[in-house]
Phi, psi and omega in degrees: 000315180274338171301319160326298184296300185307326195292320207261342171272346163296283180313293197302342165312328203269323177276337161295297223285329192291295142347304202273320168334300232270335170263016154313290185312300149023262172311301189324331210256320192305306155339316187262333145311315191263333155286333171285347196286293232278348166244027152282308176316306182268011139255003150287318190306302182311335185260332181310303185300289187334306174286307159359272195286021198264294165118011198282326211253138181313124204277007149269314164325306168304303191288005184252334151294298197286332151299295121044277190280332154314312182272013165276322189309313204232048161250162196281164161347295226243046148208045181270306175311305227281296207271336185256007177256278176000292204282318191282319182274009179289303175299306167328304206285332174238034185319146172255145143285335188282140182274133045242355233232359150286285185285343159300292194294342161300302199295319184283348172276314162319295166308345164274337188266309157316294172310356186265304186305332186296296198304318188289338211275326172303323161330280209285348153293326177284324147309318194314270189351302156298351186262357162261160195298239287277298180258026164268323161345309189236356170069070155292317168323337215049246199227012179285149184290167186247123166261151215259141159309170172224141156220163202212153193256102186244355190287155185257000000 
């Protein structure tokens, strides 16, 4: 009966423990998700401003991406979604045809859409995780924040 207890407390020790590694891991990945989305917005912000001042483009157009990409650079947190959806319909509304810069700003919108879907899809795995009882139970999470999704009007 107590080898029984120990076996069994052995396992479920090796499997918490095992759980609180795998959202260690997790969180790690959420963090590294969220740093490529965050230098993806900021070369597309960069590339946006760049094609502005560029001179290709009609001078409302130009000042409606180079304001756009300016309020994407420097908005704070909690209007950062708000100001990188702007900056995508900025672009939409006034997309260019001249090469190189048609197909640069594809690749870079394309790359935000990607890093984004990326970024979420690690969000929703790591909420999974959390929401089961064995680790809200036992506080496995620790003390890391539960992380948020990001969404952004990112399509072209």
């Amino acid at each position: 009966m107590l080898l029984t207890a120990g076996v069994l407390l052995l396992f479920f020790g090796g499997y918490a423990s095992w759980t609180a590694g795998r959202l260690d891991r997790l969180h790690h990945r959420v963090e590294l998700a969220r740093a490529a989305l965050e230098t993806e917005l900021v070369r597309r912000a960069a590339l946006v401003a760049e094609l502005a001042g560029a001179g290709v483009l009609d001078p409302a157009s130009s000042l409606l991406l180079l304001d756009a990409a300016h309020r994407a650079r420097t908005a704070t947190a909690d209007d950062r979604e708000q100001a990188e959806s702007a900056l995508t319909r900025a672009v939409n509304a006034t997309g260019t045809d001249d090469e190189p810069w048609s197909s640069e700003l594809a690749l870079a919108m394309r790359r935000v859409q990607l890093a984004r879907r990326f970024h979420n899809d690690v969000v929703v795995s790591t909420r999974d995780l959390r929401q089961r009882r064995l680790v809200q139970w036992f506080r496995l999470a620790g003390r890391a924040p539960m992380p948020g999704t990001i969404e952004l009007e990112d399509g072209r």
